[in-house]
C-alpha positions in Angstrom: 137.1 128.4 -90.4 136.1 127.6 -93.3 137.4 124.9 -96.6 137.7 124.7 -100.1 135.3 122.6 -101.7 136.8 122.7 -105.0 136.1 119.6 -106.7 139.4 119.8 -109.4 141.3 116.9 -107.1 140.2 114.9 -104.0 140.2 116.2 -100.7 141.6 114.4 -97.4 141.6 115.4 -94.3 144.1 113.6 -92.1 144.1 113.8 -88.2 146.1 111.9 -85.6 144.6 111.0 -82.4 146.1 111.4 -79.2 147.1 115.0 -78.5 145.5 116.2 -81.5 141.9 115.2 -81.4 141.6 113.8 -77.7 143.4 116.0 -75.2 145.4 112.9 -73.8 147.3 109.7 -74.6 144.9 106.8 -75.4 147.5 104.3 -75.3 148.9 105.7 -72.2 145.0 106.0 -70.5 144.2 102.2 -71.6 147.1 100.9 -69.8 146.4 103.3 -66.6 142.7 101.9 -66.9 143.6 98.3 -66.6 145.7 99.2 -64.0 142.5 100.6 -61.8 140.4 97.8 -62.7 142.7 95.1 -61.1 144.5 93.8 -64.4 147.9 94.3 -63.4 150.3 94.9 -61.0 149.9 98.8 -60.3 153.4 99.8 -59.4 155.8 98.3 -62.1 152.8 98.2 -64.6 152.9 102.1 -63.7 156.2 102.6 -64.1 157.0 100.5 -67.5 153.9 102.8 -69.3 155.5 105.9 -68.3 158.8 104.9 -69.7 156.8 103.5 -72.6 155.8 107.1 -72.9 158.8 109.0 -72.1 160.5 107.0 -75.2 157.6 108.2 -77.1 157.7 111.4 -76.7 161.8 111.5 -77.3 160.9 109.9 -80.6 162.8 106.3 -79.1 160.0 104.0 -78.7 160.2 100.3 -79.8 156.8 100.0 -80.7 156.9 96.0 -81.2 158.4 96.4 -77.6 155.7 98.5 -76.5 152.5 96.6 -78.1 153.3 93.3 -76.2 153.7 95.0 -73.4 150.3 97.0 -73.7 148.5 94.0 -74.7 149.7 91.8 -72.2 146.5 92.3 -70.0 144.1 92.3 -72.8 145.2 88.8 -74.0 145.1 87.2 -70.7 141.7 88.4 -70.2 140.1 87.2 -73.5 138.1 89.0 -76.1 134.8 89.1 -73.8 136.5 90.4 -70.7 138.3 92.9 -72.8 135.2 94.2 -74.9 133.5 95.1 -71.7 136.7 96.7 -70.2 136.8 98.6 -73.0 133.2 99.7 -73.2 133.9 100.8 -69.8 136.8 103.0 -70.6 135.3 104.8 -73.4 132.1 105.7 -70.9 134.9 106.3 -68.0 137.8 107.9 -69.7 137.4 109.1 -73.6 133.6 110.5 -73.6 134.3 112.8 -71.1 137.8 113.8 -72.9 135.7 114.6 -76.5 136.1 118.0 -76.7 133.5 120.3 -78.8 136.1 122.0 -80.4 137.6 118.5 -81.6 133.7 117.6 -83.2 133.4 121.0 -84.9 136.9 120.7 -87.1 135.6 117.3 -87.9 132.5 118.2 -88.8 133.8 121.4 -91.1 135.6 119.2 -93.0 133.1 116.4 -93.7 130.3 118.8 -94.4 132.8 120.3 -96.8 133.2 116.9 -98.7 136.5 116.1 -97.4 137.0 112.0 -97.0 138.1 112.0 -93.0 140.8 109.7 -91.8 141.7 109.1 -88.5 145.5 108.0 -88.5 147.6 106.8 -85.4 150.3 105.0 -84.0 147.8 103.7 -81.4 146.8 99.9 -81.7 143.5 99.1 -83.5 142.1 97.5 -80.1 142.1 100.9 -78.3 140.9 103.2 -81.3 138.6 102.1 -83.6 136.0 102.7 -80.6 137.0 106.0 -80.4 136.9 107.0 -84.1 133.7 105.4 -83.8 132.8 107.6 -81.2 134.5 110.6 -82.9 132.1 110.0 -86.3 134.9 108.8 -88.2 134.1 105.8 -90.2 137.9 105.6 -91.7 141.2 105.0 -89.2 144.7 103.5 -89.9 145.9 102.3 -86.9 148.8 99.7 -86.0 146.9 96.7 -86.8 147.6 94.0 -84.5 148.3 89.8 -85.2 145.5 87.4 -84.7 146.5 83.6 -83.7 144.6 80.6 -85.0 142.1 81.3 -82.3 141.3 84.4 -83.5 142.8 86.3 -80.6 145.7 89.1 -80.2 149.2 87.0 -80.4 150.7 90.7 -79.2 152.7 91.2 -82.1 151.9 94.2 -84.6 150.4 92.7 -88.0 152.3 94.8 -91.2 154.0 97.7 -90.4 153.4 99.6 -87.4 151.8 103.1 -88.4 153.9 106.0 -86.9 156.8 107.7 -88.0 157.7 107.3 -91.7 155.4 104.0 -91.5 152.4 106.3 -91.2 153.8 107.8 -94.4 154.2 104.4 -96.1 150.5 103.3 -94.6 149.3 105.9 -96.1 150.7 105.6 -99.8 149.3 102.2 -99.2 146.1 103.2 -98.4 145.7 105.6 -101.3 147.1 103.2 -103.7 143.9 101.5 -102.7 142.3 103.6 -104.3 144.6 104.2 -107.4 145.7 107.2 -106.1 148.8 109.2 -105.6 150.1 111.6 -103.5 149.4 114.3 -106.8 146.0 112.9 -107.5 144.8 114.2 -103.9 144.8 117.8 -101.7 146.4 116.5 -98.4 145.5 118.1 -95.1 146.9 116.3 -91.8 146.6 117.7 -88.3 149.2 116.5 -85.8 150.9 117.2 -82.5 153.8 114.9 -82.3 156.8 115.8 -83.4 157.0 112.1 -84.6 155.0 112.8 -87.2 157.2 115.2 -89.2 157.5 112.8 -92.3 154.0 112.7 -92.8 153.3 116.6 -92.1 156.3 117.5 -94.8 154.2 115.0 -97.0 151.0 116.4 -97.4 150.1 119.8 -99.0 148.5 121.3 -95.8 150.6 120.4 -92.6 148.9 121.7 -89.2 150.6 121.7 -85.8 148.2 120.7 -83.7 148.3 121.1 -80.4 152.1 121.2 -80.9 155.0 119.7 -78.7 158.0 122.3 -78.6 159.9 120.8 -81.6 156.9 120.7 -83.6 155.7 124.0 -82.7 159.3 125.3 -83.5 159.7 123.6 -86.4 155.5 124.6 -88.2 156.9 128.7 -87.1 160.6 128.2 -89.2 158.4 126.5 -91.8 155.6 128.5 -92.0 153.0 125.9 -91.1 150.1 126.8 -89.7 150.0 126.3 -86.0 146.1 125.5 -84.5 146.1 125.3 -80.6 142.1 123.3 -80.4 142.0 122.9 -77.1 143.5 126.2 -75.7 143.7 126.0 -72.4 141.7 123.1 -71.6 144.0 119.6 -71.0 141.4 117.9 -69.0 
């Protein structure tokens, strides 16, 4: 595969996360992880994240609902207890689930010039490490409230970054940099059906990975449709 480099506008290079670069639910593995480790009660905190998740996936999630639930256990704990948990769970559970195929399409479009965002509906807490770990320096990710302590409150700070928010993030983002929409050559890779707005935004829209109404919708559209990980959900 292989990119334009054209220099005439610039380029980005947009990717979700979960689904799309890793081949699971970071969100979703944080909360089973602190489950393993003692942090909370393994039944019902078992059964609330797969609801969590279910809603997700149906597009129904109240993600203010969701992120003081998933942050519950984090907050109790205190930064230092939670900076080693989470060390722990990027050795445990997302360095083994960094796929070469995920590192290559990255790399393509870096080497190519492309400015490289990682953006997700996934809090900050759980995935700045990983687009660390990924070699992306640049992620929009729900940003979460800080008290006077300097610790998570568990409420979202701004607006939570999925559906059309990830849209409005993003305008944000490139106003930033006093650009538009027109002033760029958009590419974002998804596989989340909630992301639709943001795929019908940007010039190159990539079902990645797809769910079925995604992967219905990118073959009535014409989108291109890129399966990374093939066979491999590991």
């Amino acid at each position: 595969m292989t990119f334009d480099s054209s220099p005439s506008r610039p380029r980005l290079a947009l990717f979700d996360l979960d689904h799309t670069l890793l081949p699971l639910d970071s969100d979703y593995e944080w909360g089973e992880f602190t489950t393993r480790i003692g942090w909370t009660d393994p039944q019902a905190f078992s059964r609330r994240n797969a609801a969590f998740y279910a809603d997700y996936q149906a597009g129904t999630l109240d993600i203010h609902d969701y992120v003081r639930f998933a942050t519950e256990a984090v907050r109790r704990q205190g930064p230092q207890a939670a900076a080693a948990a989470h060390a722990r769970f990027m050795q445990e559970v997302i360095a083994p689930a960094i796929r070469p195929q995920a590192l290559a399409l990255l790399r393509q479009h870096q080497q190519a010039g492309d400015r490289v965002i990682i953006i997700t509906a996934t809090n900050e807490f759980v995935t700045r490490p990983i687009a660390q770990a990924l070699g992306v320096d640049e992620i929009l990710a729900t940003e979460l409230e800080r008290g006077p302590d300097g610790w998570l409150t568990g409420n979202i700070l701004g607006e939570p970054n999925m559906r059309e928010g990830k849209v409005r993030r993003m305008a944000q983002w490139l106003a930033a940099q006093q650009w538009g929409w027109d002033d760029v050559h958009s590419t974002f890779y998804s596989d989340s059906s909630n992301d639709i707005p943001l795929l019908e935004q940007v010039n190159e829209p990539v079902a990645t990975n797809p769910d079925a109404r995604l992967r219905a919708l990118a073959q009535q559209r014409g989108w291109r449709t890129l399966d990374l990980f093939g066979g491999d959900d590991a």
